[in-house]
FIKOLZA-1660 file (N, C-alpha, C; in steps of 0.1 Angstrom, whole numbers, plus 5000, padded with zeros to 4 digits):
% residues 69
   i   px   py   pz ch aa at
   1 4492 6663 8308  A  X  N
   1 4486 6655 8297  A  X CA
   1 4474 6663 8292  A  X  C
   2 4472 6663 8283  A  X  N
   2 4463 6670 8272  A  X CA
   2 4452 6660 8265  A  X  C
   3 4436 6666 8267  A  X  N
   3 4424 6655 8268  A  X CA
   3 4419 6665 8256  A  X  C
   4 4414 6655 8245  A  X  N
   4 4409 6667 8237  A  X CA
   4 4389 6668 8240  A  X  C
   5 4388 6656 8249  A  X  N
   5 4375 6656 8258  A  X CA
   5 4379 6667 8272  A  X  C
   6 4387 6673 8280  A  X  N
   6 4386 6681 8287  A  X CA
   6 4375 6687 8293  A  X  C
   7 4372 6697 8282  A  X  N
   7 4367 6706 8285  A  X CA
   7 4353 6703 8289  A  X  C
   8 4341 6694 8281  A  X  N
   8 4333 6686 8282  A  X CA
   8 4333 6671 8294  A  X  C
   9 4343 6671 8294  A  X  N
   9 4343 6664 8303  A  X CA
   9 4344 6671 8323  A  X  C
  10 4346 6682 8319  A  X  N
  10 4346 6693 8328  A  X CA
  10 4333 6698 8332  A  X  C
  11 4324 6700 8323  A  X  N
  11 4313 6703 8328  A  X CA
  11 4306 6695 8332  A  X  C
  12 4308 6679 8330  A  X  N
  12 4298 6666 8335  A  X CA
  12 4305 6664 8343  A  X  C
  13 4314 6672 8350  A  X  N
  13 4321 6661 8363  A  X CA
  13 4314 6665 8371  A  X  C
  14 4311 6655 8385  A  X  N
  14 4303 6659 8398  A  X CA
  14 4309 6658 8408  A  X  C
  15 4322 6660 8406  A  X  N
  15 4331 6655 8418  A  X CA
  15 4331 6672 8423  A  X  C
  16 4325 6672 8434  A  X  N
  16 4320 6684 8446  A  X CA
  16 4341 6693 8449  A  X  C
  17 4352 6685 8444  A  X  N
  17 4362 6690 8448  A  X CA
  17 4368 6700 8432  A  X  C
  18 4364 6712 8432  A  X  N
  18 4367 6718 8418  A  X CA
  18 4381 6721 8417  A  X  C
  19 4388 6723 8429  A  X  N
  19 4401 6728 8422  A  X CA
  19 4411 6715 8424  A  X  C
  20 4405 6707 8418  A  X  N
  20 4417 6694 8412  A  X CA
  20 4421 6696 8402  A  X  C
  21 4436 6690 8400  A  X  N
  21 4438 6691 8391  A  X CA
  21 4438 6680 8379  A  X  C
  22 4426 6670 8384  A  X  N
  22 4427 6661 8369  A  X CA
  22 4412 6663 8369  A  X  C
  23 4407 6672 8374  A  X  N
  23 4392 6677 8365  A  X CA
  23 4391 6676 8348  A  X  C
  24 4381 6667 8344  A  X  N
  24 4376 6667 8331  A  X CA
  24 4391 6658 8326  A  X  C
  25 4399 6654 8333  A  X  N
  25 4411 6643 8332  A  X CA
  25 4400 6633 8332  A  X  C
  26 4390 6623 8329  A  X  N
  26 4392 6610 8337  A  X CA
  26 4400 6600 8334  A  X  C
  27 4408 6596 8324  A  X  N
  27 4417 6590 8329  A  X CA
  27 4428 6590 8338  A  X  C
  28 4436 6604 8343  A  X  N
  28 4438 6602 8355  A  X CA
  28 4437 6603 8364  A  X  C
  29 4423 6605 8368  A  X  N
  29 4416 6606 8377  A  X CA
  29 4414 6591 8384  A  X  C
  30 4408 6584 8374  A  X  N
  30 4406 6570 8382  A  X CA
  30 4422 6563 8384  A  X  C
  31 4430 6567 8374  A  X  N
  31 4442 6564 8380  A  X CA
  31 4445 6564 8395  A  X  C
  32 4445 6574 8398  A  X  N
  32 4448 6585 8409  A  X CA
  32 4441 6577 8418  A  X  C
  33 4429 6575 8419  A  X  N
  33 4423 6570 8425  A  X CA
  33 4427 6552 8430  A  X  C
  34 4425 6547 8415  A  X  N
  34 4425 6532 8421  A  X CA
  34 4440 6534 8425  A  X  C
  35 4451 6539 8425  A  X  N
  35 4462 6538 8433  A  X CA
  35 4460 6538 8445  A  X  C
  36 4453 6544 8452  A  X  N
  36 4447 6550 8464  A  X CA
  36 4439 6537 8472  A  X  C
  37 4433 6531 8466  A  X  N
  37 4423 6518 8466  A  X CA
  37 4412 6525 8469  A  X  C
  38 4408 6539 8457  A  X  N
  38 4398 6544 8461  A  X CA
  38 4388 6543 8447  A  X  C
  39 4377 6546 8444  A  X  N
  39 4366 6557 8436  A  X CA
  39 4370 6565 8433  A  X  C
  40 4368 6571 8422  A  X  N
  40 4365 6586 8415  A  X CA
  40 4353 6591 8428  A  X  C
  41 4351 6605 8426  A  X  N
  41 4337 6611 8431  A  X CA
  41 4323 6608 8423  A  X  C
  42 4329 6608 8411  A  X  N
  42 4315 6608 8396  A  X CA
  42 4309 6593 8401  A  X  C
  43 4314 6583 8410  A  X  N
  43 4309 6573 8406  A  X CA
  43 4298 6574 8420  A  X  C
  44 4299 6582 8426  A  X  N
  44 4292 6584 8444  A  X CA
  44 4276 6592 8433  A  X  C
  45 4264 6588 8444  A  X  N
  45 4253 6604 8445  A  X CA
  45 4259 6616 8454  A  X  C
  46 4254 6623 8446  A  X  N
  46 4258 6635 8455  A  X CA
  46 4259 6635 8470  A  X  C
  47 4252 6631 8477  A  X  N
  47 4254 6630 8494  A  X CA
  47 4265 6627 8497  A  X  C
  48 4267 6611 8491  A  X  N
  48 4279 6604 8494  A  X CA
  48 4289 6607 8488  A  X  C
  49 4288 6617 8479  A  X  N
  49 4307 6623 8473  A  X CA
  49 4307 6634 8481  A  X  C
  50 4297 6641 8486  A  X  N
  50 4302 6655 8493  A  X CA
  50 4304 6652 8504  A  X  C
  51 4310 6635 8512  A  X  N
  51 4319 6632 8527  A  X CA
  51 4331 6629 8522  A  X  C
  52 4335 6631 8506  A  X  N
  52 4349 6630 8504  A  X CA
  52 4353 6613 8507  A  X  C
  53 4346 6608 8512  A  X  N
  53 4349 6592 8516  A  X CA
  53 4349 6585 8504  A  X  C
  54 4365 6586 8495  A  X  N
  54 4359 6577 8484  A  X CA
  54 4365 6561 8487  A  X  C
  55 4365 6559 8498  A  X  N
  55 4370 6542 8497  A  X CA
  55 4362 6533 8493  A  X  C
  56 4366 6521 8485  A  X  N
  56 4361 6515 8483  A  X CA
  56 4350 6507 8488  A  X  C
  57 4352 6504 8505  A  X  N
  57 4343 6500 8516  A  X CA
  57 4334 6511 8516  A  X  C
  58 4337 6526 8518  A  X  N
  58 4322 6535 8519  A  X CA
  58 4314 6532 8503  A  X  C
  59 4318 6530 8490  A  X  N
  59 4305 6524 8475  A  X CA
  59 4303 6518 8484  A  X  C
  60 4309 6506 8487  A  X  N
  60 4296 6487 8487  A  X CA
  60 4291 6493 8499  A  X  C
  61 4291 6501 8509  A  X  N
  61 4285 6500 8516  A  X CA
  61 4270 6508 8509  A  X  C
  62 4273 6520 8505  A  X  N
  62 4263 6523 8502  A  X CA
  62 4252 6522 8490  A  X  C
  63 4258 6508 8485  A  X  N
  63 4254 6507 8473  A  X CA
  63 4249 6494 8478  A  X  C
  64 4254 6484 8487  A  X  N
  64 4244 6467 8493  A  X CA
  64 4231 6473 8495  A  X  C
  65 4224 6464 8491  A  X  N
  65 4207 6464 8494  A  X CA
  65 4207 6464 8506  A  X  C
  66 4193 6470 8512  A  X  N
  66 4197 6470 8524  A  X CA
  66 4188 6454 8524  A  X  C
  67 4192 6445 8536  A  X  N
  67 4185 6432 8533  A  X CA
  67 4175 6433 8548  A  X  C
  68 4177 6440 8555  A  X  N
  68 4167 6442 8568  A  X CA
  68 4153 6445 8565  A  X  C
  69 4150 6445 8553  A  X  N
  69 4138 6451 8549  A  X CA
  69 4126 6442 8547  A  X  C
% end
């Protein structure tokens, strides 16, 4: 598939895994993903995309307030 955003969309991606092949893809990327029942990387901070953990349970986890506070 051919993105005429690619290339730009290449440079803003943050997903820590470069040799994918739907870099600067995002729409197959989230594809890819929600088939998976996962996240994109772009949607994590950087800590949390560089454990590769994109399931759905590790976002809400790390995104709930913490309420112990």
């Amino acid at each position: 598939m051919t993105c005429a955003n690619q290339g730009r969309n290449s440079k803003n991606c943050t997903c820590s895994y470069t040799s994918c092949s739907k870099r600067g893809l995002c729409c197959e990327c989230v594809q890819y993903h929600l088939l998976k029942n996962e996240i994109p990387g772009c949607f994590f901070l950087p800590d949390a995309e560089k454990t590769y953990d994109r399931s759905i349970e590790h976002f809400i986890r790390i995104k709930k307030p913490n309420t112990n506070e």
